[in-house]
C-alpha positions in Angstrom: 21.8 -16.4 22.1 19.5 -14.7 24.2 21.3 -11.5 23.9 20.3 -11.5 20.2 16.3 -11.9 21.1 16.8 -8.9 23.2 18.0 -7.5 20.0 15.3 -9.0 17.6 12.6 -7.6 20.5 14.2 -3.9 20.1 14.1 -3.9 16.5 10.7 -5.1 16.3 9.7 -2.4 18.5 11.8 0.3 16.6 10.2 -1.2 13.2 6.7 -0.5 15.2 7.4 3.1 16.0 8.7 3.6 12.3 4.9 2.0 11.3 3.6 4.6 13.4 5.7 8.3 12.2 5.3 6.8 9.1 1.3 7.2 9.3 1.2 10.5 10.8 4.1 11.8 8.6 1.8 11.5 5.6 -0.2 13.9 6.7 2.3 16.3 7.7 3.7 16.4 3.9 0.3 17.2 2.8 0.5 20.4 5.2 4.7 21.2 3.9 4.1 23.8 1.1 6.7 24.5 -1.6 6.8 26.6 -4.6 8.4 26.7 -7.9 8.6 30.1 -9.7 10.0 30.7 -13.6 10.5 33.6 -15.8 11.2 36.3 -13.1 8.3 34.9 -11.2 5.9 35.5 -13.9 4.5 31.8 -13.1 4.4 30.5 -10.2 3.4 26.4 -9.5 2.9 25.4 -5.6 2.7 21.8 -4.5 3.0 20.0 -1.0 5.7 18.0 0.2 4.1 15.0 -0.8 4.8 16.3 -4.6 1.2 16.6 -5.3 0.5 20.3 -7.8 -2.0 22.5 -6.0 -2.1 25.5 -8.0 -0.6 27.2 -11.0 -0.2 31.3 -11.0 0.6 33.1 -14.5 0.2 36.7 -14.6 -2.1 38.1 -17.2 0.6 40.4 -18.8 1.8 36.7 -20.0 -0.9 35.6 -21.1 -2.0 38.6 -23.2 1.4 38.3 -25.3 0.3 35.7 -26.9 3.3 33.5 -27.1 2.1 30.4 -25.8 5.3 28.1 -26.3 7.5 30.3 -23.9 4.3 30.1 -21.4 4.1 26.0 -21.8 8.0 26.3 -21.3 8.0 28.4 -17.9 5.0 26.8 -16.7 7.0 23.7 -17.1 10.2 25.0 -15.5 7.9 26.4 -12.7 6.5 22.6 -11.9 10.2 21.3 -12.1 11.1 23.3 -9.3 8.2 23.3 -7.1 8.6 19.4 -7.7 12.0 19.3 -6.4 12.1 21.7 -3.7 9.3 19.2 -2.9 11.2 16.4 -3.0 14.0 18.0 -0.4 10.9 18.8 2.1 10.2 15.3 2.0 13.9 14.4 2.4 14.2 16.5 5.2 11.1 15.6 7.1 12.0 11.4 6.5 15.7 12.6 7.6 14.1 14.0 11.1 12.3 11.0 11.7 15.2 8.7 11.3 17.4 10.8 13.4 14.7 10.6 16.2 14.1 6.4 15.9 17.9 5.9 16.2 17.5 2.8 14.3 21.0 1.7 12.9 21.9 2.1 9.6 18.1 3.9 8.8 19.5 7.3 7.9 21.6 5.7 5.3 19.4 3.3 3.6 16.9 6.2 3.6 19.4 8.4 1.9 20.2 5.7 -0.7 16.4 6.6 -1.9 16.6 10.1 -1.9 14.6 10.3 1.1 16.3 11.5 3.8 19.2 10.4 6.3 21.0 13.8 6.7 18.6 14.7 10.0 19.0 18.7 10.4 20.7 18.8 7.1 20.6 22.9 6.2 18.2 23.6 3.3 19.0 27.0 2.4 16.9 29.3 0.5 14.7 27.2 -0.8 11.6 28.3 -0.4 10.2 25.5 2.0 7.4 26.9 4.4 6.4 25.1 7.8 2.5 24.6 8.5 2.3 28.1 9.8 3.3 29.6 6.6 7.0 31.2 7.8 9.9 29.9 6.0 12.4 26.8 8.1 
């Protein structure tokens, strides 16, 4: 029996040092930048980790051709992908801070959300730049 409250008093604490990365982690996803390109990079969407749309590029030559249903159609391709590789940033991050609470089971019932649980997994090339601008 009193095993288990030993138990109960770790997981409290680990629950206490999630409360806390989970804080300061906002604020790193606000610094993660991502971005999204479409039609050979003729638009461009960037967004942070915490999927939020900062800015939308689309070059002039574009523009000045006048078709604007292939523009509305990039521009929305663009957003997809910035949103996504978004969405892996944020995995990726959540998946680092489960792998360093070592809280069982975490990882996996972070995963089943989409957010995370593969700590260290390999992103490729996707495009996902640290705080100090140079690509992971």
């Amino acid at each position: 029996m009193l095993k288990g409250l030993g138990n109960l008093a770790n997981l409290m604490k680990s629950a206490q040092q999630l409360q806390d990365r989970l804080g300061s982690m906002n604020d790193s996803l606000a610094e993660i930048r991502v971005e999204g390109t479409a039609g050979g990079g003729m638009v461009a969407v960037e967004a942070t980790a915490q999927q939020r749309i900062l800015r939308c590029r689309i070059e002039e030559s574009l523009i000045a051709g006048g078709e604007r249903e292939m523009v509305e159609e990039l521009v929305v391709a663009a957003t997809n992908q910035a949103l996504e590789k978004a969405k892996q940033a944020q995995a990726e991050a959540m998946g680092r801070m489960a792998g360093d609470l070592s809280i069982p089971g975490l990882g996996d019932a972070l995963s089943q959300f989409g957010l995370g649980g593969n700590a260290g997994a390999d992103l490729g090339d996707t495009g996902l730049d640290t705080k100090d601008g140079s690509d992971e």
